[in-house]
C-alpha positions, -999 to +999 in steps of 0.1 A: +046+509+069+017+512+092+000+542+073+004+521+040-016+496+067-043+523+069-043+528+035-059+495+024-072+488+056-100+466+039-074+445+022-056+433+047-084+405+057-108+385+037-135+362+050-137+327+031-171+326+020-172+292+035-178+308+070-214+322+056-234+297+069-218+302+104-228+340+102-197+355+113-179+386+110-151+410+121-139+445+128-105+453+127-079+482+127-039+487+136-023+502+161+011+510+166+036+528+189+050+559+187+084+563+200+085+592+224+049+592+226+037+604+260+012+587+281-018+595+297-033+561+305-029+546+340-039+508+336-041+505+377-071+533+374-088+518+347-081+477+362-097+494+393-128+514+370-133+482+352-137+458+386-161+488+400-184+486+371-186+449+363-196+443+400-216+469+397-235+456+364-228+422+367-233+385+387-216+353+385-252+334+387-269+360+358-239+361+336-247+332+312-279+351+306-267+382+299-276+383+257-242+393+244-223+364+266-254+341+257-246+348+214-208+341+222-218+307+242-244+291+214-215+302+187-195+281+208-221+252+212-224+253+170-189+253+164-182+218+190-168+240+221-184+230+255-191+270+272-192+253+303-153+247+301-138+265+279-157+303+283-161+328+256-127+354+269-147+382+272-169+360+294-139+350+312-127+381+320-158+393+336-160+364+357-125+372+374-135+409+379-165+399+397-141+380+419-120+410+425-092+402+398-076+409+366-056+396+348-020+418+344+001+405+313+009+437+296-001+474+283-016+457+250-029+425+263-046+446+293-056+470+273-079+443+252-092+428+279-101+457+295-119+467+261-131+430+259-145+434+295-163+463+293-179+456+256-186+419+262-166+411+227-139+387+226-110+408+211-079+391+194-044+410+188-016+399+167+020+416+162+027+425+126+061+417+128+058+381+135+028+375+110+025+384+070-007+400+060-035+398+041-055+375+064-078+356+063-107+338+080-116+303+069-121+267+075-093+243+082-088+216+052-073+195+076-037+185+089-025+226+099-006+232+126-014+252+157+010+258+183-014+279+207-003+302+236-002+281+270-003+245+251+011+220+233+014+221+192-020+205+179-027+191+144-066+202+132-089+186+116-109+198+088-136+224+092-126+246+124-129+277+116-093+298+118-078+327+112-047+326+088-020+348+075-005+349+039+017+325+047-008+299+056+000+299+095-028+296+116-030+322+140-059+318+159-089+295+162-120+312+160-130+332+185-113+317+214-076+302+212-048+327+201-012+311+188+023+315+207+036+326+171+019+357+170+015+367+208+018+400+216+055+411+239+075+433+249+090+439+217+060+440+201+053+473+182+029+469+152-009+452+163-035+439+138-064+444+165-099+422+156-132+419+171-149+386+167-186+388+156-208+362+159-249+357+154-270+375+180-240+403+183-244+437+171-219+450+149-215+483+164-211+463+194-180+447+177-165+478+157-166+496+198-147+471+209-118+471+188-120+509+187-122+512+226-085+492+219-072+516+200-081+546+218-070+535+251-036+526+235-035+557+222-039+571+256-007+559+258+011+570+231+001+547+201-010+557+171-040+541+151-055+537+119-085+562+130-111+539+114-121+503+119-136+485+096-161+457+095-158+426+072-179+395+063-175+360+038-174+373+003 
């Protein structure tokens, strides 16, 4: 199933062409795991790495400058999301390893942030098994549910932009708020792995991030499409 995935990798998301005028766009790719599969990745080195270069790179008082965190902030601004109080994740991140933390949740979920970290690009990861592809990225009408990790379920109104999956769930609200309904476990096996682009982002910058993803979890004994591929509205 996951190298039919691979296969027709630039089916399995579509941008609404509604989302034009907002100027945003994706890379993607899947990942998987590989029973057996051996593991060379030792998250307490690369938590430690990661800490070591964003204090080295970084500070709390220049971050909001920095451009890539500055794009991800005035897409927030645009879109009716105060920066200020809700941070871009990748943004987030950052902040708590200039404090000296990070965040341990899981070999996938620490993986991405560690990618998310590192690149600067909010990274967004969804088990297969609990979603039905094609997605796609597009505007609420108004009235969908969204049951989001950490929070009550919410009713949106019209014209947030989402990301959806054949079946019309909303699985994440774009590019910041993830749903409990896809979140990645324990259990979890298959990932559809996407980097959110915004304007004022490079899309190299975007397509590393997700790939960074895939190769660390293949550090791991993963497996991965090999490719990612970058999508905008149609």
């Amino acid at each position: 199933m996951c190298e039919e995935y691979c296969r027709r990798l630039s089916s399995l998301l579509e941008i609404d062409k509604s989302l034009a005028p907002l100027g945003v766009y994706v890379a993607y790719t899947v990942t998987w795991s590989e029973v057996g599969g051996g593991t060379g990745l030792d998250l307490n080195a690369e938590v430690g790495g990661l800490i070591r270069y964003i204090r080295s790179t970084y500070t709390l008082e220049g971050l909001k400058d920095v451009p890539v965190f500055r794009a991800y902030r005035n897409f927030f601004w645009r879109i009716g999301v105060d920066p200020t109080k809700v941070r871009p994740s990748s943004e987030a991140i950052v902040r708590r390893c200039l404090r000296g933390s990070f965040p341990r949740i899981g070999l996938v979920v620490d993986v991405g942030n560690i990618a998310s970290a590192y690149i600067g690009v909010p990274i967004g990861l969804y088990d297969m098994d609990r979603s039905s592809p094609p997605y796609i990225l597009t505007l609420t009408s108004g009235g969908e549910v969204f049951r989001p990790i950490g929070g009550g379920e919410e009713v949106l109104p019209a014209g947030v932009p989402v990301l959806k999956d054949s079946s019309g769930r909303v699985l994440h609200i774009y590019p910041h708020r993830d749903s409990v309904e896809t979140a990645i476990t324990e259990r979890t096996t298959k990932v559809f792995v996407l980097g959110a682009g915004v304007p004022g982002v490079e899309r190299d910058r975007v397509s590393e991030a997700v790939r960074r993803v895939a190769e660390l979890l293949s550090r791991a004994g993963w497996r991965w499409c090999g490719d990612v591929f970058v999508k905008e509205p149609t």
